[in-house]
Structure formats: structure tokens, C-alpha cells
PDB file of N, CA, C and O in Angstrom:
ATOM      1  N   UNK A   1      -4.204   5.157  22.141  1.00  0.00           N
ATOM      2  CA  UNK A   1      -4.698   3.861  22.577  1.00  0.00           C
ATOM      3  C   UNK A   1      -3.907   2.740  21.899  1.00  0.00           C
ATOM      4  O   UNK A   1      -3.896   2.779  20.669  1.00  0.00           O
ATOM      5  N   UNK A   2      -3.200   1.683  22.541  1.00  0.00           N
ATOM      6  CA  UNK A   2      -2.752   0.810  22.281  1.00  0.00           C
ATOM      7  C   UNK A   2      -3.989  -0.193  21.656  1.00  0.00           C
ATOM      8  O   UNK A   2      -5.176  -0.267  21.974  1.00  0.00           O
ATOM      9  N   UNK A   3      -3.388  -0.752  20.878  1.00  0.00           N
ATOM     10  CA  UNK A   3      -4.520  -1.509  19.719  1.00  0.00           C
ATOM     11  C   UNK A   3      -3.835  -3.566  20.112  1.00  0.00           C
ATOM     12  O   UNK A   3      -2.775  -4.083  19.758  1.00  0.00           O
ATOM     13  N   UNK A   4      -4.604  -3.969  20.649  1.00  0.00           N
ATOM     14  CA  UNK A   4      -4.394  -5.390  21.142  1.00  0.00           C
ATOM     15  C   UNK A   4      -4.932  -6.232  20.363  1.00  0.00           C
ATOM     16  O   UNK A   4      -6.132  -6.208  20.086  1.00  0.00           O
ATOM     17  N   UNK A   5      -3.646  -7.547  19.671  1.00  0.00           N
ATOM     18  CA  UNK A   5      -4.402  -8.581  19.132  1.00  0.00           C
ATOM     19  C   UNK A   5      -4.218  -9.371  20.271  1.00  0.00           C
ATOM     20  O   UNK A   5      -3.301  -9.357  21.092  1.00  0.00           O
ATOM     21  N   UNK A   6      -5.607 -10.324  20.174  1.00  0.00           N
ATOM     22  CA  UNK A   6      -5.428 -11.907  20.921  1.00  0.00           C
ATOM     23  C   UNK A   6      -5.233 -12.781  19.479  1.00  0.00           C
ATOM     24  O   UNK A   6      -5.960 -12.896  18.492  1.00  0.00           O
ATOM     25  N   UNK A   7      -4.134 -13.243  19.768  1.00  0.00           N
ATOM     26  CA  UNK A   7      -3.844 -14.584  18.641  1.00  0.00           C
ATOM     27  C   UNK A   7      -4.939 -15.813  18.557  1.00  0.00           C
ATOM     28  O   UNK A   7      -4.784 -16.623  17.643  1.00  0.00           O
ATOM     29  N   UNK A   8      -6.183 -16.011  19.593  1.00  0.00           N
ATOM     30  CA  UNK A   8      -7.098 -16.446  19.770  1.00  0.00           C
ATOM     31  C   UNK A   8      -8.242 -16.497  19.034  1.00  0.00           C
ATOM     32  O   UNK A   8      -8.962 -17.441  18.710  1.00  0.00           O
ATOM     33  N   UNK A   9      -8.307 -14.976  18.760  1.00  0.00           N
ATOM     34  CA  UNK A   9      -9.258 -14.636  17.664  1.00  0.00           C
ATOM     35  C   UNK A   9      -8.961 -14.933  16.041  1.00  0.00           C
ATOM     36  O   UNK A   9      -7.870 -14.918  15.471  1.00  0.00           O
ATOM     37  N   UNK A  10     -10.211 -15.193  15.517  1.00  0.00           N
ATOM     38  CA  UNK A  10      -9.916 -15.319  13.976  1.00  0.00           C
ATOM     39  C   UNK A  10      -9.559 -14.572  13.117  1.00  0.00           C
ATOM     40  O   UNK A  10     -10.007 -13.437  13.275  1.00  0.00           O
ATOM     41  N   UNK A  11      -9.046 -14.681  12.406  1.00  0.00           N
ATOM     42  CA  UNK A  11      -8.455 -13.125  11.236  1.00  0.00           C
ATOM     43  C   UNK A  11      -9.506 -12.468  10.934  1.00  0.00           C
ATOM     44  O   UNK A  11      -9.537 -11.244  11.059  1.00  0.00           O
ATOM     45  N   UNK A  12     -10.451 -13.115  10.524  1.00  0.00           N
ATOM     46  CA  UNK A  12     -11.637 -12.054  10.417  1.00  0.00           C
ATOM     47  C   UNK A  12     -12.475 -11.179  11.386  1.00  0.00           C
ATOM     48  O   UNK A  12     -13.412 -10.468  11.023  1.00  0.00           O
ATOM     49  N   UNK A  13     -12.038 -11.312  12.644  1.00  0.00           N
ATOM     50  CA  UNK A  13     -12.005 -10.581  13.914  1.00  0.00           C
ATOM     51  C   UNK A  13     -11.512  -9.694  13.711  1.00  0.00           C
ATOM     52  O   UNK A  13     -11.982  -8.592  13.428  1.00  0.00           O
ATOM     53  N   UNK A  14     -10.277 -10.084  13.840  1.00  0.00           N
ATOM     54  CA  UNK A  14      -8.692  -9.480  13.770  1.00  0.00           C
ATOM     55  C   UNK A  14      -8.911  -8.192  12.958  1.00  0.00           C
ATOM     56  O   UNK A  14      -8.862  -7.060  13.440  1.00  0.00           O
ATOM     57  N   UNK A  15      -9.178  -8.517  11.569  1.00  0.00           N
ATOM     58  CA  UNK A  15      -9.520  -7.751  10.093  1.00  0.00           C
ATOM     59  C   UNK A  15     -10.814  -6.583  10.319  1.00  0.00           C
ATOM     60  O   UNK A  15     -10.859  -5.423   9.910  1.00  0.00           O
ATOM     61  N   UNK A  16     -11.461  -7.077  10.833  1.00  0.00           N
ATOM     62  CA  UNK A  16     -12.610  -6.414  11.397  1.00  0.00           C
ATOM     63  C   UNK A  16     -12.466  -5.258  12.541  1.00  0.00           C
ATOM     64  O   UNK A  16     -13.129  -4.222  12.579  1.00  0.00           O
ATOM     65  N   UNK A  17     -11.770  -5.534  13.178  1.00  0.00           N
ATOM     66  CA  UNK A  17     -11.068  -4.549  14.227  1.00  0.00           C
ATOM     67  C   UNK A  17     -10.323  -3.444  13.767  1.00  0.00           C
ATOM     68  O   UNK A  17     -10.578  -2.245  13.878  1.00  0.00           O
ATOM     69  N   UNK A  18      -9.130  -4.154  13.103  1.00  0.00           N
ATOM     70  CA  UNK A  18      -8.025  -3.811  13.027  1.00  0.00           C
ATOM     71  C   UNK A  18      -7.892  -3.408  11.384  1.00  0.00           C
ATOM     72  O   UNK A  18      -6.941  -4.156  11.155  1.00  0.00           O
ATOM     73  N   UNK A  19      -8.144  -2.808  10.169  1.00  0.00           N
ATOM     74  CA  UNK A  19      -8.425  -3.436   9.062  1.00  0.00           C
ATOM     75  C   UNK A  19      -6.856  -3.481   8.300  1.00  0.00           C
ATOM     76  O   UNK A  19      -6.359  -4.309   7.536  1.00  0.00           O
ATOM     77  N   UNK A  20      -6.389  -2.334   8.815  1.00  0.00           N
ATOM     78  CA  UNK A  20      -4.774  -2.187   8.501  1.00  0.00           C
ATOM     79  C   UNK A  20      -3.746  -3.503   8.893  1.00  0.00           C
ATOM     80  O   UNK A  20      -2.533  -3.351   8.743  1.00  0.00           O
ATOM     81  N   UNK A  21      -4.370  -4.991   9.474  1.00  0.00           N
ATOM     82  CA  UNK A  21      -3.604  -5.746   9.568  1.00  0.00           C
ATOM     83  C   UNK A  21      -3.278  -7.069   8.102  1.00  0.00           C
ATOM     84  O   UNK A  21      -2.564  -8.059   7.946  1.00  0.00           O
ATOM     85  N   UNK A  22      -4.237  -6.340   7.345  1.00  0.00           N
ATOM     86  CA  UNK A  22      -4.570  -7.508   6.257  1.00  0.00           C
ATOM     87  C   UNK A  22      -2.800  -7.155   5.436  1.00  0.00           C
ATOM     88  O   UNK A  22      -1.972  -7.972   5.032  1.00  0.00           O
ATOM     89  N   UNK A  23      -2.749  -5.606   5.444  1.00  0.00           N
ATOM     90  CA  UNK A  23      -1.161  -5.360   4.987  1.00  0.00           C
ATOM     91  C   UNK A  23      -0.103  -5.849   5.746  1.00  0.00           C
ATOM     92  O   UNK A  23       0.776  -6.519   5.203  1.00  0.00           O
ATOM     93  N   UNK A  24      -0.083  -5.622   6.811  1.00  0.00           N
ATOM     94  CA  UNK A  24       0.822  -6.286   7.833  1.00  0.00           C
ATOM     95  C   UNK A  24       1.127  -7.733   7.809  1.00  0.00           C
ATOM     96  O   UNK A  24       2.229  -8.142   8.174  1.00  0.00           O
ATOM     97  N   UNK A  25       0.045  -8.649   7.328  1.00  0.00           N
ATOM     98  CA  UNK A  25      -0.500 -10.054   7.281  1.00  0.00           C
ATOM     99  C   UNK A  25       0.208 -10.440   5.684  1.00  0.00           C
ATOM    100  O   UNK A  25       1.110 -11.265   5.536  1.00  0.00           O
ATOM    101  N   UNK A  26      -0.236  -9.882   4.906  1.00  0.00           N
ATOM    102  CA  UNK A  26       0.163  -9.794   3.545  1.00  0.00           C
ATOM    103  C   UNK A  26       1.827  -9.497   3.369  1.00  0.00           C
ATOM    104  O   UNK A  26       2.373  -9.945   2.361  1.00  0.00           O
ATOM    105  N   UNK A  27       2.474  -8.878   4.177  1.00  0.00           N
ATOM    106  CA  UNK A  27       3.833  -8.746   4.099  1.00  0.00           C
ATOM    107  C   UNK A  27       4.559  -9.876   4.799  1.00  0.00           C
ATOM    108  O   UNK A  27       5.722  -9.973   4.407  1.00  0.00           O
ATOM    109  N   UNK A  28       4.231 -10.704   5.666  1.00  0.00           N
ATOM    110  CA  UNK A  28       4.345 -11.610   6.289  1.00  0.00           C
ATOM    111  C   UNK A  28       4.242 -13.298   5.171  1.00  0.00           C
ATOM    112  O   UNK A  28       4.965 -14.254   5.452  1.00  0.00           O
ATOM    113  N   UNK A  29       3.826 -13.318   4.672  1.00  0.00           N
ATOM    114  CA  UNK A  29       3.757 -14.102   3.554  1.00  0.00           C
ATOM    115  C   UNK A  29       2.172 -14.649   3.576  1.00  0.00           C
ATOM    116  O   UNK A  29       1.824 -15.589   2.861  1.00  0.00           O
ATOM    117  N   UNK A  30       1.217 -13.925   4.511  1.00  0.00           N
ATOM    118  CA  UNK A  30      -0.071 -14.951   4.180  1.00  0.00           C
ATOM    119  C   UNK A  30      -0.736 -14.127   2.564  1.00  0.00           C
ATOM    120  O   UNK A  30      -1.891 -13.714   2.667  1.00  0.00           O
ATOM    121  N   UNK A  31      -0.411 -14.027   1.917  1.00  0.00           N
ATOM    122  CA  UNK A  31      -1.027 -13.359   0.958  1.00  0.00           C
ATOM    123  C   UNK A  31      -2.553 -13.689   0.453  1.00  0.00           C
ATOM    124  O   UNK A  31      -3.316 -12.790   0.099  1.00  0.00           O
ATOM    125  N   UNK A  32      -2.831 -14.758   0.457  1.00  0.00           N
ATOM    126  CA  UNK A  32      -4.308 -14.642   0.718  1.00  0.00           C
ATOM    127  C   UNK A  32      -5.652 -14.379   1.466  1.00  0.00           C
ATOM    128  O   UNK A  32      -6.858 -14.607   1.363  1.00  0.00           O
ATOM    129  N   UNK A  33      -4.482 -13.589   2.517  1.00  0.00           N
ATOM    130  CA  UNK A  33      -5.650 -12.887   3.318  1.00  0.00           C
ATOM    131  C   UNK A  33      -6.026 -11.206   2.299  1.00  0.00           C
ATOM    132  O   UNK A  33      -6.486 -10.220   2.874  1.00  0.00           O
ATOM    133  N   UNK A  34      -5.742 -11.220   0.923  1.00  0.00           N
ATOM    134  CA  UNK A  34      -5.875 -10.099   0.118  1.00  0.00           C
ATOM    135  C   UNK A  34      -7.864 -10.496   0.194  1.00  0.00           C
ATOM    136  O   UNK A  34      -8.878  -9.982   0.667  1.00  0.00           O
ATOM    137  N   UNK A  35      -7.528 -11.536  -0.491  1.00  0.00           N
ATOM    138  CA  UNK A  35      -8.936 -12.202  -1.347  1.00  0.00           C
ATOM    139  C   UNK A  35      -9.877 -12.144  -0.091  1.00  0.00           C
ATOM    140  O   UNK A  35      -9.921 -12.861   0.909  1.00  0.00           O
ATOM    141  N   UNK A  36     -10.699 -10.924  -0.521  1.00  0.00           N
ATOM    142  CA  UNK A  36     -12.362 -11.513   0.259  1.00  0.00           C
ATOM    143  C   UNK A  36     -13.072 -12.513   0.030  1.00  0.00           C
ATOM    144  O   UNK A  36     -14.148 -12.477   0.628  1.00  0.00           O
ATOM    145  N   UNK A  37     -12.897 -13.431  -0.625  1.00  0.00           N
ATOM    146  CA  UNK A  37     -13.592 -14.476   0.091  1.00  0.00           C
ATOM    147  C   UNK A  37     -12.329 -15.482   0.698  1.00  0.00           C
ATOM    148  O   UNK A  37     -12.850 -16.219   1.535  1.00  0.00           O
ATOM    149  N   UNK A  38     -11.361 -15.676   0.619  1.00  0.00           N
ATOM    150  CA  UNK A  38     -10.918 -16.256   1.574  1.00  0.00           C
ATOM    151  C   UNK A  38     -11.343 -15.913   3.364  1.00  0.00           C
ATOM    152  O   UNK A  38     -11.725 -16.547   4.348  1.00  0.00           O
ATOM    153  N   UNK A  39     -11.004 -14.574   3.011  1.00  0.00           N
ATOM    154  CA  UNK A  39     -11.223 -13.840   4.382  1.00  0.00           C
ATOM    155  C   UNK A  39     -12.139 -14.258   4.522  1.00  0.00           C
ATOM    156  O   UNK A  39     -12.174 -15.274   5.217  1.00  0.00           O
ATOM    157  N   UNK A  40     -13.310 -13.768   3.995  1.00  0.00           N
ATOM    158  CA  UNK A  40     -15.173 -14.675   4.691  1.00  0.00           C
ATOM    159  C   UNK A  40     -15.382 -15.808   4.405  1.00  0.00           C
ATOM    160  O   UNK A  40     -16.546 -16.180   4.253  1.00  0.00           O
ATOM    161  N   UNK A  41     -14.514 -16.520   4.278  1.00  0.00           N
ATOM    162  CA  UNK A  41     -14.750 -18.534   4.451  1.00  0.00           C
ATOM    163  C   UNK A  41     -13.779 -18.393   5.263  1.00  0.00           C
ATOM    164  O   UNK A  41     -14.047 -17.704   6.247  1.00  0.00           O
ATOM    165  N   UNK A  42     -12.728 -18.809   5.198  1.00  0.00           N
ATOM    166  CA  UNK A  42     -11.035 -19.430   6.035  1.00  0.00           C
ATOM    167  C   UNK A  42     -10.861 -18.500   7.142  1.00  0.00           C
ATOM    168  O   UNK A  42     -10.671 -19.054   8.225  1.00  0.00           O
ATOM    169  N   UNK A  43     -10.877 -17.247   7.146  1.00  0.00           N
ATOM    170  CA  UNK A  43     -10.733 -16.193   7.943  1.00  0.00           C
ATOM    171  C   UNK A  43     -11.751 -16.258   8.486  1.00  0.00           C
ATOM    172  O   UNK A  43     -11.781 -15.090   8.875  1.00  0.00           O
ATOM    173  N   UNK A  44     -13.157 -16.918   9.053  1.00  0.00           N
ATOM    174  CA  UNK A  44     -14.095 -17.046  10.097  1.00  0.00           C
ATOM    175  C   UNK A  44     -13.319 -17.839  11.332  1.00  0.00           C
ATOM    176  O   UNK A  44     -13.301 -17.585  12.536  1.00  0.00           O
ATOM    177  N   UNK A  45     -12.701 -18.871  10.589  1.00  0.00           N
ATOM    178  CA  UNK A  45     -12.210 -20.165  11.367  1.00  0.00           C
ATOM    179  C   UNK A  45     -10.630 -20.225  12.218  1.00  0.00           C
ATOM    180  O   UNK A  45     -10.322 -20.668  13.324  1.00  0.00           O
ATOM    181  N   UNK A  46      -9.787 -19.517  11.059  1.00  0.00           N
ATOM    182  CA  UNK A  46      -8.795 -19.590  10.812  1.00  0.00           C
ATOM    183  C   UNK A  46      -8.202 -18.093  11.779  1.00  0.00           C
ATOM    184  O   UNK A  46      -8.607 -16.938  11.654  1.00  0.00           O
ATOM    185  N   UNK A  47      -6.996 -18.688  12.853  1.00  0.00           N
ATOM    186  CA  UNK A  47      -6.160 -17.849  13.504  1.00  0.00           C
ATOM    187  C   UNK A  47      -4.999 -18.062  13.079  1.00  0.00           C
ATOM    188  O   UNK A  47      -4.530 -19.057  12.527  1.00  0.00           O
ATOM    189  N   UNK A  48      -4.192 -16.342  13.566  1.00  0.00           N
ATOM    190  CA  UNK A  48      -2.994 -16.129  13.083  1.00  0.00           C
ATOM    191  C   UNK A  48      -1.701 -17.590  13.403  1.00  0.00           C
ATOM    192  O   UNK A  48      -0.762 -18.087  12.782  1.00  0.00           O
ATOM    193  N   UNK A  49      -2.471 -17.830  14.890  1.00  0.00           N
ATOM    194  CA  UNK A  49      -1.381 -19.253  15.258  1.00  0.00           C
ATOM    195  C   UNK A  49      -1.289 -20.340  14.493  1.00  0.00           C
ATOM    196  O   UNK A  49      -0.293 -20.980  14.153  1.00  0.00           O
ATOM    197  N   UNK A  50      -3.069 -20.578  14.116  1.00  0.00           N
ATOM    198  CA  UNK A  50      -2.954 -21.757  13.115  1.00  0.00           C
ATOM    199  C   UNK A  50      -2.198 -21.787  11.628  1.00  0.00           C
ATOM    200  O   UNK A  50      -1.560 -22.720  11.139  1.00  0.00           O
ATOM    201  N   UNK A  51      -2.534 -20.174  10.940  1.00  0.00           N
ATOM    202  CA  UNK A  51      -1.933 -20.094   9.978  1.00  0.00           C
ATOM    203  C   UNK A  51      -0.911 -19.439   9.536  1.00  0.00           C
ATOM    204  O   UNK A  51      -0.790 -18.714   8.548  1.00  0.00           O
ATOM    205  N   UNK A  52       0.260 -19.939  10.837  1.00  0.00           N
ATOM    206  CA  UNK A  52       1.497 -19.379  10.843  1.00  0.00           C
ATOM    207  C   UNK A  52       1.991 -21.100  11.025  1.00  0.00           C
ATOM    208  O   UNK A  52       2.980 -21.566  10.460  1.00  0.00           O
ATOM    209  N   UNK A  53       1.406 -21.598  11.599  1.00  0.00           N
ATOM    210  CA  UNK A  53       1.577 -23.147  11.466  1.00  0.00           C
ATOM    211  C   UNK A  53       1.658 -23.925  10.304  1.00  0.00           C
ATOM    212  O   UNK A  53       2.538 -24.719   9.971  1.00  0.00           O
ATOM    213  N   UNK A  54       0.104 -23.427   9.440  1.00  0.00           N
ATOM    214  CA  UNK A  54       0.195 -24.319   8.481  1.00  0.00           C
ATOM    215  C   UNK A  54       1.399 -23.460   6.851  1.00  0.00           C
ATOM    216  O   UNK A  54       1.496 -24.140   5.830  1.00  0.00           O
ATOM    217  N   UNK A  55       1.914 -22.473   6.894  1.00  0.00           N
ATOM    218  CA  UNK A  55       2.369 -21.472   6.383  1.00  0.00           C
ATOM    219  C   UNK A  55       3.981 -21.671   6.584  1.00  0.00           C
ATOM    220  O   UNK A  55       4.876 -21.202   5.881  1.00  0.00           O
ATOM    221  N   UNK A  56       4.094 -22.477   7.711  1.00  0.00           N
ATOM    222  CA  UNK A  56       5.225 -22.678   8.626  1.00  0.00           C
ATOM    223  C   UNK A  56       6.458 -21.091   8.288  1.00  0.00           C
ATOM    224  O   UNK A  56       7.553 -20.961   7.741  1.00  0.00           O
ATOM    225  N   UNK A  57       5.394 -20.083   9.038  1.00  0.00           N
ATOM    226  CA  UNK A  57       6.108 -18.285   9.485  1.00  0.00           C
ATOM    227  C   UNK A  57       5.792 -18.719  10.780  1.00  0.00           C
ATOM    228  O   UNK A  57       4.866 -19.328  11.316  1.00  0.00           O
ATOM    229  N   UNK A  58       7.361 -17.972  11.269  1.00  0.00           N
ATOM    230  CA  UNK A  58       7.839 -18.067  12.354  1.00  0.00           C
ATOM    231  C   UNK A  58       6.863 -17.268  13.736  1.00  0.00           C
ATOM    232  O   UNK A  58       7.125 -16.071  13.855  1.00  0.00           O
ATOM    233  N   UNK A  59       6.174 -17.629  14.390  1.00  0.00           N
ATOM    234  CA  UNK A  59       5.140 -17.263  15.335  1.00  0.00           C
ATOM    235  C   UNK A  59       5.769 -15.633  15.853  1.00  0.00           C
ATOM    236  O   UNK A  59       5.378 -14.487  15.631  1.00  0.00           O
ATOM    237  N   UNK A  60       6.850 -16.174  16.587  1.00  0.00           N
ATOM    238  CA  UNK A  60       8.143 -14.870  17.273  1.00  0.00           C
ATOM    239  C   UNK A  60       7.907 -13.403  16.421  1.00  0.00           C
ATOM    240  O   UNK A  60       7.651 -12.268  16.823  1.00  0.00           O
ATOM    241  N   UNK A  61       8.175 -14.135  14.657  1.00  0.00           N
ATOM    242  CA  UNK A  61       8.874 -12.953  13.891  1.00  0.00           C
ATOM    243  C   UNK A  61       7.016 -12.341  13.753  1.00  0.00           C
ATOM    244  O   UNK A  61       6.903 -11.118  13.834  1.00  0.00           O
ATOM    245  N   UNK A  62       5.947 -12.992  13.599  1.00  0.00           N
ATOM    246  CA  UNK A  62       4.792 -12.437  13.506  1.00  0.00           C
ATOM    247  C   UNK A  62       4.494 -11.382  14.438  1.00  0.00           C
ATOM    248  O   UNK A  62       4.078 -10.281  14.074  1.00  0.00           O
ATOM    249  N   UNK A  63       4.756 -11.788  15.950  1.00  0.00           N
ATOM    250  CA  UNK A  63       4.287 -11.171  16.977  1.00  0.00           C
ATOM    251  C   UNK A  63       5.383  -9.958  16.818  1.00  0.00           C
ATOM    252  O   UNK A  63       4.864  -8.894  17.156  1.00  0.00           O
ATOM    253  N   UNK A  64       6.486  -9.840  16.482  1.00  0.00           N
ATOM    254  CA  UNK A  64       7.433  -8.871  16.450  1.00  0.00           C
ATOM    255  C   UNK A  64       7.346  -7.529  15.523  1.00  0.00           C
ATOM    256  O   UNK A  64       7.729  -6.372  15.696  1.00  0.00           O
ATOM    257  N   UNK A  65       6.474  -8.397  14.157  1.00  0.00           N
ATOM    258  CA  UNK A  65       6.323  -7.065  13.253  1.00  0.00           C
ATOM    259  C   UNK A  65       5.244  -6.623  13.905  1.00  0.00           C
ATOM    260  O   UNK A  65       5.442  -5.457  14.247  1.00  0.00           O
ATOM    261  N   UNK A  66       4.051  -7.065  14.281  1.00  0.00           N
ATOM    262  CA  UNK A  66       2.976  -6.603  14.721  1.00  0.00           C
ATOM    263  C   UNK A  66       3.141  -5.460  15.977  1.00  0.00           C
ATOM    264  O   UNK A  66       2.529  -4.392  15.987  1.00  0.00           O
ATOM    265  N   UNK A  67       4.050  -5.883  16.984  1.00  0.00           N
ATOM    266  CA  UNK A  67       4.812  -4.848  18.017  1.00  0.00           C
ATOM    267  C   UNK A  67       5.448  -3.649  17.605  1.00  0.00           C
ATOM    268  O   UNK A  67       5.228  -2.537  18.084  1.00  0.00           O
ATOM    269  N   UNK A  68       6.469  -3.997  16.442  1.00  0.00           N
ATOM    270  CA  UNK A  68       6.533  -3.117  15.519  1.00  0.00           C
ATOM    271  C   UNK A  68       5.996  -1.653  14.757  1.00  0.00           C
ATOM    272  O   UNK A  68       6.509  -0.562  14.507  1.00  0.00           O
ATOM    273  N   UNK A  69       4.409  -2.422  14.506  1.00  0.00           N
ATOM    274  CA  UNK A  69       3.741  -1.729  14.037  1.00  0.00           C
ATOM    275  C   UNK A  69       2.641  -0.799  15.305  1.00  0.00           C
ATOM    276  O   UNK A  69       1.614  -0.215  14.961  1.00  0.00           O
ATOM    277  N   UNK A  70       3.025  -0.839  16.398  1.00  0.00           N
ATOM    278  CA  UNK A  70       2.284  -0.341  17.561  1.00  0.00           C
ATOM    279  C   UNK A  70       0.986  -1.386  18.602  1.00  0.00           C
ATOM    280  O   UNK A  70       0.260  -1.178  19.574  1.00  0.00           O
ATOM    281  N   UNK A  71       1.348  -2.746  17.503  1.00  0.00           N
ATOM    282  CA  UNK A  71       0.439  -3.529  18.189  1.00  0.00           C
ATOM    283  C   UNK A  71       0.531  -4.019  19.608  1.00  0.00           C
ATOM    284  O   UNK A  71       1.549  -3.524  20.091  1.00  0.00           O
ATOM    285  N   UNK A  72      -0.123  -4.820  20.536  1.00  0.00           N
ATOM    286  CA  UNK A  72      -0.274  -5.332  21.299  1.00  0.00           C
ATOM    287  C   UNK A  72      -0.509  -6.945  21.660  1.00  0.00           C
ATOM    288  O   UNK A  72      -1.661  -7.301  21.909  1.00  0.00           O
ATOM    289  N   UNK A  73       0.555  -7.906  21.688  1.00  0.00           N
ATOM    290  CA  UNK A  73       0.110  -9.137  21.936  1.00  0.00           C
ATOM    291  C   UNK A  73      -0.782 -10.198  22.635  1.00  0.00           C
ATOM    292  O   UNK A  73      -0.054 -10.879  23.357  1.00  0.00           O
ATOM    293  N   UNK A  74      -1.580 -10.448  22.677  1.00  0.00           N
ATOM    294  CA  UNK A  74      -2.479 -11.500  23.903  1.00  0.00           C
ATOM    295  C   UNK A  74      -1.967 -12.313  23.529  1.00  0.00           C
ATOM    296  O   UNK A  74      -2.161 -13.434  23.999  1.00  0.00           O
TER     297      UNK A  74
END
């Protein structure tokens, strides 16, 4: 089964689904998606688009490791 993110959803969706993306996320430079409570405050609100924005990581190279890793883009 192909495993689909929507970039729509919040990381803590995302994390919740998926839990193996917090490493994927973490290699990418968000490193505070380690910390549970970031994740359960910022990560309710907070999507991969927005915080590739405010992080300024390249949207492309995100969606690419994630493909990479067997993911699926929305």
C-alpha cells in the first residue's frame, strides 16, 4: 500500500498516521518536530508547506525525499 501525504494536513496528522515521518522531517532540517510538545502545540496547527516556508527548505526537495522514501504526494 502506497502511504499518501496531503501537505494540507498538520504534522500532527501527518505524525499520527505516518509516525516514521518525524525522522524523515528531522533530516530535512525541521528538528523540532523531535520535541513532543512542540508536536502537540505547533504540530496541531502547523503544515509541512507552512513550515518549509517559515524554515525557508525547499518545498520540491521535501516532496522528493518523501517520494524517496515510498511516499505519496497530495
Amino acid at each position: 500500500m502506497k502511504k499518501t501525504i496531503d501537505l494540507k494536513m498538520t504534522v500532527n496528522e501527518l505524525v499520527k498516521a505516518y509516525p516514521e515521518i518525524v525522522e524523515i522531517m528531522k533530516e530535512l532540517g525541521f528538528e523540532n518536530i523531535t520535541d513532543p510538545k512542540m508536536l502537540a502545540t505547533v504540530g496541531r496547527f502547523m503544515t509541512i508547506e507552512k513550515g518549509a516556508a517559515m524554515k525557508k527548505i525547499d518545498l520540491e526537495t521535501i516532496k522528493e525525499t518523501f517520494e524517496k522514501r515510498g511516499f505519496e504526494i497530495k
